[in-house]
C-alpha positions in Angstrom: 53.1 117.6 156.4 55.9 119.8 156.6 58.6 118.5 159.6 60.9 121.2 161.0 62.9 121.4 163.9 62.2 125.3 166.3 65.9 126.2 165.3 65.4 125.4 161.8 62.1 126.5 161.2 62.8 130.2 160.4 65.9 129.9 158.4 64.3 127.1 156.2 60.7 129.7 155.3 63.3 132.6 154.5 64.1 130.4 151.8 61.0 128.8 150.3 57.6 130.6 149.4 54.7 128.8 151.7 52.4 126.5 150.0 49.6 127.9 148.5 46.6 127.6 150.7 43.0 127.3 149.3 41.2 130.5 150.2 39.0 128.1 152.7 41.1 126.6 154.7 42.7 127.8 158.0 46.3 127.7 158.8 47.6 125.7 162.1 51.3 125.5 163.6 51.8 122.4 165.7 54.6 122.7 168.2 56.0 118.6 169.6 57.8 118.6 172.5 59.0 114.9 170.8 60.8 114.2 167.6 59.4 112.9 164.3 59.9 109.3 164.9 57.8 109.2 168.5 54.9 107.0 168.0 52.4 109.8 169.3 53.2 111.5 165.4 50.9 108.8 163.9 48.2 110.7 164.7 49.1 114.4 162.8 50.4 111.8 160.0 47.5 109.8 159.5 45.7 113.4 159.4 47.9 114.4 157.1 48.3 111.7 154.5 44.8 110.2 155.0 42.7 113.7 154.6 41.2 114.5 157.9 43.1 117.7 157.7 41.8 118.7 154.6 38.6 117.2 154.8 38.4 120.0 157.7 39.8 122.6 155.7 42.8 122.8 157.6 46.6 123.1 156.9 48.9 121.6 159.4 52.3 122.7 159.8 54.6 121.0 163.3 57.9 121.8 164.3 60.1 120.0 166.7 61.0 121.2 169.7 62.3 117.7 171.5 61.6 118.9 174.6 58.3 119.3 176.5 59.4 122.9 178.1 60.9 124.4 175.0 57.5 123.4 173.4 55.8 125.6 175.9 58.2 128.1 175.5 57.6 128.3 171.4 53.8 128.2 171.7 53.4 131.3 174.7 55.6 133.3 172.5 53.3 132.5 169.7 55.4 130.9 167.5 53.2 128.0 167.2 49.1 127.7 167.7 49.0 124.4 169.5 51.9 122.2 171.4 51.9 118.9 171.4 53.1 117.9 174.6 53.1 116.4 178.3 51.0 118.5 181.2 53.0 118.8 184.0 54.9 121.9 182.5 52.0 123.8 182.1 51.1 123.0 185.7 53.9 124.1 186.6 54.0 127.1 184.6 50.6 128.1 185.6 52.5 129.8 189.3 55.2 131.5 187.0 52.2 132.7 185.0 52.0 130.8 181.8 48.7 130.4 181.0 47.6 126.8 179.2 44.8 125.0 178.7 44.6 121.5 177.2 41.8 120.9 174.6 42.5 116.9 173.6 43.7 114.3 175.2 46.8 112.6 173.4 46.7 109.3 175.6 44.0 108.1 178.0 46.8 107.1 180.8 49.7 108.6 182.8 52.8 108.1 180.9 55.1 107.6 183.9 55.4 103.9 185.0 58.4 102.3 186.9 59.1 99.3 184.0 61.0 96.0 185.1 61.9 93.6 182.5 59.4 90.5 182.8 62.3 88.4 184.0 63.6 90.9 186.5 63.3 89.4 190.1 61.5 92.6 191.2 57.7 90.9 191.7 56.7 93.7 194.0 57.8 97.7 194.9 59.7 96.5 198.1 61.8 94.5 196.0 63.5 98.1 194.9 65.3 98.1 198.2 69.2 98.5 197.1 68.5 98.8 193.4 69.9 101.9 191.0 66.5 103.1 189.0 66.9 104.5 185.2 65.5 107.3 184.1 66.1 109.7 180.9 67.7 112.3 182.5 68.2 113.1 185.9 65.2 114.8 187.4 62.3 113.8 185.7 59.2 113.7 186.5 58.9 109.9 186.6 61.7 110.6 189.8 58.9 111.9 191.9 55.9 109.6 190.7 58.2 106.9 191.7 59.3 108.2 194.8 56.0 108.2 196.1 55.2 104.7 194.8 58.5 103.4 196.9 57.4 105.3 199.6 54.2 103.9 199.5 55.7 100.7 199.9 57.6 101.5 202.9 61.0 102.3 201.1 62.9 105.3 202.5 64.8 107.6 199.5 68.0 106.3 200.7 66.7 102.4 200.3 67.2 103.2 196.4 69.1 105.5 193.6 68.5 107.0 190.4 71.2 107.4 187.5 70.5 108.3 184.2 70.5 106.3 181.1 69.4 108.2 178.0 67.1 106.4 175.8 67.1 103.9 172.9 70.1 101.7 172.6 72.0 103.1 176.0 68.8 102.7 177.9 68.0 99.2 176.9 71.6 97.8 177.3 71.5 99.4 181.1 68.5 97.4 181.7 69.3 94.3 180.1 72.8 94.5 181.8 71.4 94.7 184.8 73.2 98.0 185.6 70.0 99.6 186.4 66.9 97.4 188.1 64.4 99.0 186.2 63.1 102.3 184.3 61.0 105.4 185.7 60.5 105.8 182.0 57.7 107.5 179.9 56.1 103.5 179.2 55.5 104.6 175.5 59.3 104.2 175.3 59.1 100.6 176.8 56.7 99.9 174.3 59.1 100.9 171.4 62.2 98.5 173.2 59.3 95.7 173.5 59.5 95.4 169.7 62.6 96.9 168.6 65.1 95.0 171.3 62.2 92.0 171.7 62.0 92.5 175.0 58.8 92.6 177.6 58.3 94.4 180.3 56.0 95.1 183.6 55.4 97.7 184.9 54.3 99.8 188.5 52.0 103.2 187.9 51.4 105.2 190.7 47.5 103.8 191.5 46.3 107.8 193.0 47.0 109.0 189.4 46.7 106.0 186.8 44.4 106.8 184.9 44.8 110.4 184.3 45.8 111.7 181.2 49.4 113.6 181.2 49.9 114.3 177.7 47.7 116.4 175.0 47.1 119.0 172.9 47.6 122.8 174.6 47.0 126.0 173.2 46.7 129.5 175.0 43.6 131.0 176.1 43.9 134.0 172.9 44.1 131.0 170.9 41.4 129.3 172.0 39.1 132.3 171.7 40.4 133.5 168.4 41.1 130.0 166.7 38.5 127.9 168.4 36.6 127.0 165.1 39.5 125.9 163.7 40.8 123.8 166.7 37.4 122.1 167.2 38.3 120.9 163.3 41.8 120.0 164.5 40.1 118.0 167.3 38.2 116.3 164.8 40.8 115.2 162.6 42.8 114.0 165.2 39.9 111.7 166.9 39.4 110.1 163.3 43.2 109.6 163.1 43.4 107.9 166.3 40.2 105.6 165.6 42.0 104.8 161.9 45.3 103.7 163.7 43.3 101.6 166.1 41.2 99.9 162.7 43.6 100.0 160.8 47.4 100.1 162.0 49.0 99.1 158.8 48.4 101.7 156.7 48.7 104.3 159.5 51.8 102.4 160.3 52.6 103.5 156.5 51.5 106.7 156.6 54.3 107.4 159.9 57.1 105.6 158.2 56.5 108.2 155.0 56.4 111.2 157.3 59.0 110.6 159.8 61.9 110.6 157.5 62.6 107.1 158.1 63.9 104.9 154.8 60.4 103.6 153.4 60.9 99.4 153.5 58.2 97.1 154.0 60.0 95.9 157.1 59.7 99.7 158.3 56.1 99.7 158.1 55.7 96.1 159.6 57.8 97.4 162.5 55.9 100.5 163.1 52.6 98.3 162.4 53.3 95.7 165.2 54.4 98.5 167.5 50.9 100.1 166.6 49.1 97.2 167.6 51.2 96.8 170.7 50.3 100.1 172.3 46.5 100.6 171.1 45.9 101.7 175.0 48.4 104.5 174.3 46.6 106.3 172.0 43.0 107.8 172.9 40.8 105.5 170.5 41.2 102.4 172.4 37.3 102.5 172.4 36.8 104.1 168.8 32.7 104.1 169.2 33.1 106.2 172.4 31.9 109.8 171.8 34.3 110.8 174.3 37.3 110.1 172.2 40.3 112.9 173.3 38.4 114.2 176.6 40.4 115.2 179.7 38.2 115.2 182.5 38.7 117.7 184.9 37.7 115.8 187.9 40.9 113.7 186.7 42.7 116.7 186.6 41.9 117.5 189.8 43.2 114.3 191.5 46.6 115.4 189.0 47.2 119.0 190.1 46.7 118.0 193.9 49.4 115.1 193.4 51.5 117.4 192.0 50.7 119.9 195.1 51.1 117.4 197.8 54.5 116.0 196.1 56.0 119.3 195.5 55.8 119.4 192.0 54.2 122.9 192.8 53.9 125.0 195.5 50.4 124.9 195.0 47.2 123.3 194.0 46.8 124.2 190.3 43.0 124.8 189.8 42.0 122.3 187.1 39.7 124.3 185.4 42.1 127.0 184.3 44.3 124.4 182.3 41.7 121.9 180.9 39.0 121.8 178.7 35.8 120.0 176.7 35.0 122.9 174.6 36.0 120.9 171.6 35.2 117.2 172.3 31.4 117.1 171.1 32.5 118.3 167.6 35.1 116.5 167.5 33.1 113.5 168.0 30.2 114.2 166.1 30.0 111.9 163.1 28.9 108.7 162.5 31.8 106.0 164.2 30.4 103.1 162.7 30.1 104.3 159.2 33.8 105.9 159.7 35.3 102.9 161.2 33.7 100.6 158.1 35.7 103.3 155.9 39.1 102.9 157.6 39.0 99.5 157.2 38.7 99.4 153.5 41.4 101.6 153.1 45.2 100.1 151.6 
């Protein structure tokens, strides 16, 4: 799998010749509003290095954008087919006139949690009362999910404060300092400090919105309608990568390490591996016999769009139904799981 950042993309193929592609197979740009090393990339990379592209006929290209909004950006101006991103900017885009749809689910849960470290003194949301909250950057999304949690628990917005504190090594010595009380984080982050800092956390979701999925696969609607056999095939590879990393997390924790530009060590992969195993309700095969594998439900989207509404997110209710869809998830589900999953396993 090639890995390009968006600014580097179009300097770099001025100076090679593209891979030859068999006369079969279709060609796909990813655009990642992450970086190579999130943990979210297993999936394209297990794809990739295990043959569910090609075993669809597909060749997979994904840039970098690192940022959710520049991902958007890249794929309405058709520089890429499909981002790989959070939801809420295509909400929000949706009133400006950007027209999205998300095809596959890229994790079965709300990212944004408020996280506490499991021997903070916070046991409950009231205990925030005084307390400085991290976050990324300053106006986040997780800012207004946990506004509304605080609020829920009868804090006013001048019981508490936000201040930002970047991510990775900043972030963590903010919270184990004790400068910050806890993190309105994306939790796949806290998952990565669990085993890279060997910390543990807890965390608060917002209960109105838990379980709805705000990060997937997007494409535009000309996409959909002019690409849509190859996307189903995309959907496809992407369900059997996430049901190979969930039977199988050391080699997909291999097949990361190799793509991510990372040095290849055996401690790497064991790193990436326990991580893997760690965050199994992060990816969308926690249940790899479900035929329902990557679906995001519009009734969920629903209960999403109106949070977003009544929290002023948007001016508006966003109709679900313009930016979802399950066009793709009965193809993409439609093998034989059992037989698959006995596959996986055997692999090394």
């Amino acid at each position: 799998m090639r890995r390009l950042s968006i600014l580097a993309a179009a300097a770099v193929l001025a100076l090679i010749a593209p891979a030859p592609v068999r006369a079969a197979d279709d060609t796909i740009t990813v655009v990642s509003g992450s970086f190579p090393t999130a943990y979210f990339e297993v999936l394209g990379d297990v794809a990739e290095h295990e043959g569910f592209y090609k075993d669809q006929h597909l060749t997979v290209t994904i840039n970098f954008a690192g940022n959710p909004s520049v991902a958007v950006q890249a794929v309405a101006a058709g520089k890429g087919d499909i981002g790989s991103i959070g939801l809420e900017p295509i909400i929000q885009g949706y009133e400006k006139g950007v027209r999205m749809v998300a095809f596959l689910a890229r994790d079965p849960h709300l990212q944004q949690v408020l996280g506490v470290l499991d021997n903070s003194p916070i046991h409950t949301l009231a205990d925030f009362k005084g307390t400085t909250i991290g976050e990324l950057t300053l106006g986040q999304p997780g800012e207004i999910y946990t506004s509304v949690m605080l609020a829920g628990a009868g804090l006013k917005k001048s019981d508490y404060s936000f201040a930002p504190i970047g991510n990775g090594a900043q972030a963590i010595q903010a919270l184990v300092t004790g400068k910050v009380a806890g993190a309105a984080f994306p939790y796949p982050e806290l998952r990565i400090y669990e085993v890279s800092a060997n910390l543990k956390f807890r965390w608060f979701r917002e209960p109105i919105i838990a379980d709805d999925s705000d990060v997937g696969y997007i494409a535009t609607p000309a996409t959909l309608a002019a690409k849509g056999d190859a996307l189903k095939r995309f959907s496809r590879a992407i369900v059997q990568a996430a049901i190979f990393c969930r039977v199988n997390p050391d080699q997909a924790a291999k097949d990361f390490v190799m793509s991510s530009g990372m040095k290849v060590t055996d401690e790497a992969i064991a790193h990436e591996a326990t991580l893997l195993r760690n965050s199994m309700e992060l990816l969308p095969a926690y249940n790899p016999m479900s035929k329902r594998i990557g679906e995001l439900p519009v009734r969920n989207m629903r209960v999403l769009t109106k949070f977003m509404a009544d929290n002023g997110l948007t001016t508006s209710v966003v109709p679900a139904s313009a930016i979802v869809t399950d066009q793709f998830i009965d193809y993409a589900n439609d093998f034989d799981h059992k037989a698959f999953i006995a596959k996986a396993k055997a692999v090394h």
